[in-house]
C-alpha positions in Angstrom: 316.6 89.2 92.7 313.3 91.1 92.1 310.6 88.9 91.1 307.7 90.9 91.7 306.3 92.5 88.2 304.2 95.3 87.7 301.6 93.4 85.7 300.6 90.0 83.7 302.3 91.5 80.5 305.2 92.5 81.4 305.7 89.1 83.6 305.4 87.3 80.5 307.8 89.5 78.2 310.4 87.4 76.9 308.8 84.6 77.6 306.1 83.5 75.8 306.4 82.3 72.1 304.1 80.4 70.1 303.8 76.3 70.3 304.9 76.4 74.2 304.1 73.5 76.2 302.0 75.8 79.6 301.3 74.0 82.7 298.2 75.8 84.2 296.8 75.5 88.0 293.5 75.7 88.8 290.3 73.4 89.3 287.3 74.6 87.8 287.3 77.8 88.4 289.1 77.5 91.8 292.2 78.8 91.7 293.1 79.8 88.2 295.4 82.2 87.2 293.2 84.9 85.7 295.4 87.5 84.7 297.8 85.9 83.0 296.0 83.9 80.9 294.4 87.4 79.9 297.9 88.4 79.3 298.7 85.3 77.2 295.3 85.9 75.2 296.2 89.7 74.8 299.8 88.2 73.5 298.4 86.4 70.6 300.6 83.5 70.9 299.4 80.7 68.9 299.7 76.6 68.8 299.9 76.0 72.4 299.5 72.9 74.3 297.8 72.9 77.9 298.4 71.0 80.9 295.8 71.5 82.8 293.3 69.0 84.7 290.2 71.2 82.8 289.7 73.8 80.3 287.6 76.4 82.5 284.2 77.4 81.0 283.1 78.8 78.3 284.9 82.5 78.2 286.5 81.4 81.8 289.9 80.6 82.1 291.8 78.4 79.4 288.2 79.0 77.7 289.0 82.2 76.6 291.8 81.0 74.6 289.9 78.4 73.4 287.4 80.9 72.1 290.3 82.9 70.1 291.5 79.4 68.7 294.9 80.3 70.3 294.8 76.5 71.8 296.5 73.6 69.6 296.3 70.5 71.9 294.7 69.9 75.9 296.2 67.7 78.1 293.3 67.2 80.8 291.7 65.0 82.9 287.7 66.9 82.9 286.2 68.7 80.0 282.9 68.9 80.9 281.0 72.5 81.0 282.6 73.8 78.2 280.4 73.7 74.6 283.6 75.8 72.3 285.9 72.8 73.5 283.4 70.3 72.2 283.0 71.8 69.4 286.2 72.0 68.3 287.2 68.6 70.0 284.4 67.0 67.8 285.0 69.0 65.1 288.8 68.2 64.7 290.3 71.6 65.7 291.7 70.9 69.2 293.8 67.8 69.8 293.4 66.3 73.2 295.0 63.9 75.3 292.6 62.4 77.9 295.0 61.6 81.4 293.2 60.4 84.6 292.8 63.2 87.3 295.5 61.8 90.1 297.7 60.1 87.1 297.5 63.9 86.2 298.9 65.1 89.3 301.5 63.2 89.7 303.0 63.5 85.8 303.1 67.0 86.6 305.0 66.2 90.4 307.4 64.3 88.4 308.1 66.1 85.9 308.9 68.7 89.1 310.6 66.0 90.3 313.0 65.7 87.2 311.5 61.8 87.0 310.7 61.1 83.4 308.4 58.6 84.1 306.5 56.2 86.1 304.2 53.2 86.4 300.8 52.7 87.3 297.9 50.4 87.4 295.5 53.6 86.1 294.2 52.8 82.7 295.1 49.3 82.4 293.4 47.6 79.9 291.3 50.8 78.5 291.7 53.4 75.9 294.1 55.5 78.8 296.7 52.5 77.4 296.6 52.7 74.1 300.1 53.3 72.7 301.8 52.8 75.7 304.3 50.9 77.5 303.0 47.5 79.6 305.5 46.0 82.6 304.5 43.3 84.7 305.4 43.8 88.4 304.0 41.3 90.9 302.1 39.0 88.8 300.2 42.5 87.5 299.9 45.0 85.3 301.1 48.2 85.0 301.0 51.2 82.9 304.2 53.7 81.7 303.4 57.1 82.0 305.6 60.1 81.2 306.3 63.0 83.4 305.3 66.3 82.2 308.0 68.9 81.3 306.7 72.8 80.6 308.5 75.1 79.2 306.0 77.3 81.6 304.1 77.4 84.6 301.1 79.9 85.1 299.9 79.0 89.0 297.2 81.6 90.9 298.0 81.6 94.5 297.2 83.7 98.4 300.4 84.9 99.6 303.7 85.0 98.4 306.7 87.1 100.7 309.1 88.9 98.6 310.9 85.9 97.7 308.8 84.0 96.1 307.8 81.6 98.9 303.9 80.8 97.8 300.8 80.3 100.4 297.9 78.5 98.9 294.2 79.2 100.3 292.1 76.1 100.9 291.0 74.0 97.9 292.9 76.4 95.5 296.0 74.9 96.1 294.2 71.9 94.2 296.9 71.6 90.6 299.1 74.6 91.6 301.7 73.0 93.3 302.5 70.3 90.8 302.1 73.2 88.1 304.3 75.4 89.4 306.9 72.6 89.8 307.3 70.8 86.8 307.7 74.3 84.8 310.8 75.6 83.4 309.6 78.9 84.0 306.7 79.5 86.7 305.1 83.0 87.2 302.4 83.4 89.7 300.0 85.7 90.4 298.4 86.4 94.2 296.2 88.5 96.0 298.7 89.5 98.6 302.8 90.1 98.4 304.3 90.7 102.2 308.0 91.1 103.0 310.1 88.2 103.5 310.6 86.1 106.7 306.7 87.5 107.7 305.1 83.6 106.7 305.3 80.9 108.8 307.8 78.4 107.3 305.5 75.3 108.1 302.8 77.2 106.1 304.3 77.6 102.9 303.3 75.5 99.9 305.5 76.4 97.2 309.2 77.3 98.1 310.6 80.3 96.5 312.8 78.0 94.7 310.4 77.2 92.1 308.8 80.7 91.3 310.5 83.2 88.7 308.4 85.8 88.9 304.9 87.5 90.5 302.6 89.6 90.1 299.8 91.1 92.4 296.5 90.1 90.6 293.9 91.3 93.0 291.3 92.4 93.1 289.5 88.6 91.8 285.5 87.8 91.0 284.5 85.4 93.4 282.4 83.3 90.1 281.6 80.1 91.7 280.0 82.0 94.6 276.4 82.5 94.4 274.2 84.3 97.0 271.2 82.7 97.4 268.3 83.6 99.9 265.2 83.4 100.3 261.7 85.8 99.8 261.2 87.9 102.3 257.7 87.1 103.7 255.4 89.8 103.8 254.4 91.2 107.2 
């Protein structure tokens, strides 16, 4: 099976429809799949909901589709940086479901995990538990949460071989993992594609199990590098 696409488009033909539920990697801007949400903005698909643990920056990342209003509902854990989202949080355009950064991660691992739900101390006794189940275990309590189910995955990654087996470079392998798993459908994009059985097997992060399709996104921006020296001293 071929799963390596010529671009972001035509990865995402047939798949994308308006109101999908899109699982996005990425921290920041560290590790973010940057041409396919270019490929979803392009698409004009409408009324989606994001799982992702921020919302980029303004005009970076899931901030583009902010700007275009193409955004129904965030499911995050950090949305600072980003004045359109506050504006239309505080304005009553965007619906958004606040979820603790690690209680994040692992709704997203279970929902990989085909484990609809778990408990946890996180958010006990604050707004995170409104609305939601309370179990006792061992004289304390604990929280239900639900495991997240997307009908798509959008992960940026290193390497990938030919058969989808995924290599994640330092810190970007941050939310891509748990992204890419709990997705129905998981498409990602690297900066390198080398034939199959060339990566060590103890090195890969993301079995080709998981992935559905690729594309080669390179060349990237490095945007949260910044050279910075110092005036040369005259002579």
């Amino acid at each position: 099976m071929n799963k390596l696409f010529p671009g972001a488009a035509e990865a995402l033909e047939g798949v994308l429809r308006d109101g999908l539920l899109i699982a996005s990697g990425g921290f920041g801007l560290c590790g973010i799949p940057d041409r396919l949400l270019d490929a979803v903005r392009d698409s004009g698909v409408k009324d989606l909901t994001f799982v992702s643990n921020n919302a980029g920056i303004d005009g970076e990342g899931i901030g583009k589709l902010l700007r275009t209003r193409q955004v129904k509902k965030m499911i995050s854990s950090y949305v600072g940086e980003n004045k359109e989202f506050e504006r239309q949080y505080l304005s009553g355009e965007l619906e958004v479901e606040f979820c603790p950064q690690g209680t994040l991660a692992e709704r997203m691992r279970a929902g990989g995990a085909g484990i609809p739900g778990f408990y946890t101390k996180t958010g006990v006794g604050t707004l995170v538990a409104e609305g939601k189940e309370v179990k006792r275990f061992r004289d304390e309590d604990y929280i239900l949460e639900e495991g997240i189910f997307a009908d798509l995955a959008l992960v940026k990654a290193w390497k990938a071989d030919t058969t989808g087996n995924v290599v994640f470079r330092k810190t970007a392998r941050n939310f891509n993992v748990p992204a890419a798993t709990c997705g129905k459908i998981c498409i990602v994009e690297v900066e390198e594609v080398v034939p199959a059985g060339s990566l060590d097997p103890d090195s890969i992060h993301l079995p080709g199990i998981y992935v559905q399709r690729m594309i080669v996104g390179a060349p990237y921006d490095k945007k949260i590098e910044f050279r910075t020296t110092r005036e040369r001293e005259a002579v």
